[in-house]
C-alpha positions, 0 to 999 in steps of 0.5 A: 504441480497446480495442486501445490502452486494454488495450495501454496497461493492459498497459504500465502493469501491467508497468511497476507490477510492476517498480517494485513489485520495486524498493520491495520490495528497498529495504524489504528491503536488497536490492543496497545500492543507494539507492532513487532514484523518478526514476531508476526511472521516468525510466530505464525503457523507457516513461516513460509507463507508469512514471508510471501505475505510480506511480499504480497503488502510490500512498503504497506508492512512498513507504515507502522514503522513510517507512521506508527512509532514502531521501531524497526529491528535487525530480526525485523530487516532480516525477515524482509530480506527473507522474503524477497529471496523466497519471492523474488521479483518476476525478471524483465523477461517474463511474459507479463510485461505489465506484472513485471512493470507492477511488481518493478514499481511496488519494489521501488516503493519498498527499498525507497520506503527502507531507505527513508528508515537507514537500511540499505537494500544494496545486495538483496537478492529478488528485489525488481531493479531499474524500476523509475516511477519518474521515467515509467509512469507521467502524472496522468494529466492527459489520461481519462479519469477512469483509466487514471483511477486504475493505475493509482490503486495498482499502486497505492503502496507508492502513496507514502509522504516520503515517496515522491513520483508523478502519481503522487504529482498528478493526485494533487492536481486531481483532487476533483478526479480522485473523488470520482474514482473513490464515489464510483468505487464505491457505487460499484461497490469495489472496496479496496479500490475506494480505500486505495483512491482514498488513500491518494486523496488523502495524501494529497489533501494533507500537502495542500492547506486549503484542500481542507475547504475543497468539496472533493475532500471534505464531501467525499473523503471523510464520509466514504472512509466512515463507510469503509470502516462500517461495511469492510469489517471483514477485509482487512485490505481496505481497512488497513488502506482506509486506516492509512488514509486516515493517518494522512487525514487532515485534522480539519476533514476528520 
């Protein structure tokens, strides 16, 4: 049984890096081809494995659909619908109290994510229920900048403009913050993360008119998503966080 859960894991990680690589250019542009979920999934090799990449990106499949213009489809609903019955969410009981936290928030941000483009979650099977980002997480103002850092990359999929938590409140007040942690992962040379914390810093930047002018974002966050794009040329990942960033992006920092 090992054997096949890590065969599977594998399937499914590949899979999550292909469909990453195909947001990540529709964000950017790349091909002039229209993103199509369906066609990406239901055209691969392994439709299963396709389907728990949805699950693995989560609202991140949707941002071509928030941000890029795309439209999204009935095939398009139904194979998200797929994929959260195959890869239903952990219950409330689990041993993972924090994994089922993770997994809980991630799935507020989807169907929040989906209902700011008229679909209607009710009756899906395996999506978490109950999960609250106003009543499980504060804006961290009392939490050191490090620990701080770690909850927000867990949960960069909540850093939509649609989707408004305490995460996103606490970003905007610490801005100074985030470019410690974007600068620090990028010492430590932990890609993802920076273009995760990027992506927060961005956001943040785009609801303030003047955080154009503040240090944090015009010496740290156009420079670090240069380098994310010059050295993460193969970990689709971060290019597809970095990618998101930019769509939030002030005009003035780029």
């Amino acid at each position: 049984m090992p054997v096949i859960h890590a065969t599977v894991a594998a399937s499914v990680e590949a899979a999550a890096q292909q469909l990453t690589d195909g947001v990540a250019r529709a964000l950017g542009g790349a091909g002039g081809t229209v993103f199509c979920l369906h066609d990406h999934v239901a055209g691969g090799p392994d439709v299963v494995a396709g389907l728990g990449a949805v699950r693995v990106l989560g609202a991140d499949v949707l941002a071509p659909f928030v941000l890029g213009g795309a439209a999204l489809g009935c095939d398009d609903i139904a194979l998200l619908c797929d994929s959260v019955r195959a890869f239903p969410a952990p219950t409330p009981t689990a041993d993972d109290p924090e994994t089922v936290r993770l997994w809980g928030l991630r799935d507020w941000a989807l169907s929040h994510t989906l209902a700011g483009l008229g679909v209607d979650v009710g009756g899906w099977i395996g999506l978490a229920e109950g999960a609250d980002p106003h009543t499980e997480i504060d804006d961290g103002a009392s939490t050191h900048w490090a620990a701080w850092a770690v909850e927000l990359s867990q949960l960069s999929s909540l850093a939509f403009p649609q989707l408004h938590s305490p995460l996103r409140s606490g970003a905007r007040e610490r801005r100074l913050d985030l470019a410690r942690g974007v600068t620090h992962a990028l010492l430590r040379r932990d890609h993802l993360r920076a273009a995760r914390l990027a992506r927060w810093l961005a956001l943040s930047a785009a609801e303030d008119r003047g955080a154009a002018t503040e240090p944090a974002v015009r010496q740290v966050l156009a420079p670090a998503l240069d380098h994310l794009d010059a050295i993460a040329v193969d970990q689709p990942r971060t290019l597809m966080e970095a990618a998101l960033a930019r769509c939030f992006l002030p005009e003035v920092v780029r």
